[in-house]
Each structure stands twice: as C-alpha cells, then as structure tokens.
C-alpha positions, 0 to 999 in steps of 0.5 A, a space after each residue: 878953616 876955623 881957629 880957636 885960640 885959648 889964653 894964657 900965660 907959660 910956666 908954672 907960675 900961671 899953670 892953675 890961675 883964671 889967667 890959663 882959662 882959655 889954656 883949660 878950655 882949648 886943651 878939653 876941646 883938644 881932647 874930646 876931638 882926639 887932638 894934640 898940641 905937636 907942632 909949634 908955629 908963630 909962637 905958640 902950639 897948634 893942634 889939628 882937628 876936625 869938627 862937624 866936617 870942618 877943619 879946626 887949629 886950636 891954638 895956645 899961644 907961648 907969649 903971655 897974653 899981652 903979647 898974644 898977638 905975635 901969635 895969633 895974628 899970622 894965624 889970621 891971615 889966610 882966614 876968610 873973614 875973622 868970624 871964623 876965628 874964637 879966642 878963649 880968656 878970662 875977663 881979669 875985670 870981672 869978679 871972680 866967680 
C-alpha cells in the first residue's frame, strides 16, 4: 500500500490559500483515479484507489497542518518502509511564485 498525503488547514478561511496546496493537489489525484474522500479515520479523510496495480489511500488530514502528525502517523504504521509514503505541502519559506 501507498500513502499520499496532501496539507492543509480545514475551513473556509483557508480553503484557496497556497496553505491548501497539498488539499488541491490529493483531491486532482483523487478525481483523475475515480476516487472519493467517504471515510474519515485518525483525523482526516481517506479515500481508496488504485494506481499502476498497486493500492493507494490518499489522505487530507482535518487538523491544520501543525498537528498533521495525529493523523498521519497511525497511517504509517502498517507501511513497510516510508518510502512508500508522499506527503504534498506548500513551502511557506519560499516566495510565492
């Protein structure tokens, strides 16, 4: 199994800043691989697919993204090495552009 994890803060305040980046980016993959965010598990929304044979959860953890970690780290503990793992975000020290 594969993991891909986008970042990003809940709500509307956030909902089209760079801070959601890594929410645009999952929610495209999910769409192009006909993929739902319908359960919701460790803090955040998953959603099954399958890519090149191989098993992905595409994930948008519901914390901001400081506490991203309560969600994500559950997540990781069945993988078998976290190079199976990507997780999406903006970089907040580069400028923007």
């Amino acid at each position: 199994m594969k993991i891909v994890a986008g970042l990003g803060n809940p709500g509307e305040r956030y909902a089209a800043t760079r801070h959601n980046l890594g929410f645009k980016v999952v929610e495209g993959v999910a769409a192009k691989l006909s993929a739902e965010f319908s359960r919701e598990k460790h803090k955040g929304l998953l959603a099954q697919a399958s890519w090149r044979g191989q098993r992905v959860t595409l994930v948008k953890p519901l914390t901001f993204m400081n506490l991203s970690g309560e969600c994500i780290a559950p997540l990781t503990r069945n993988l078998d090495s976290l190079e199976t793992m990507l997780v999406l975000v903006d970089d907040i020290a580069l400028p923007l552009g």
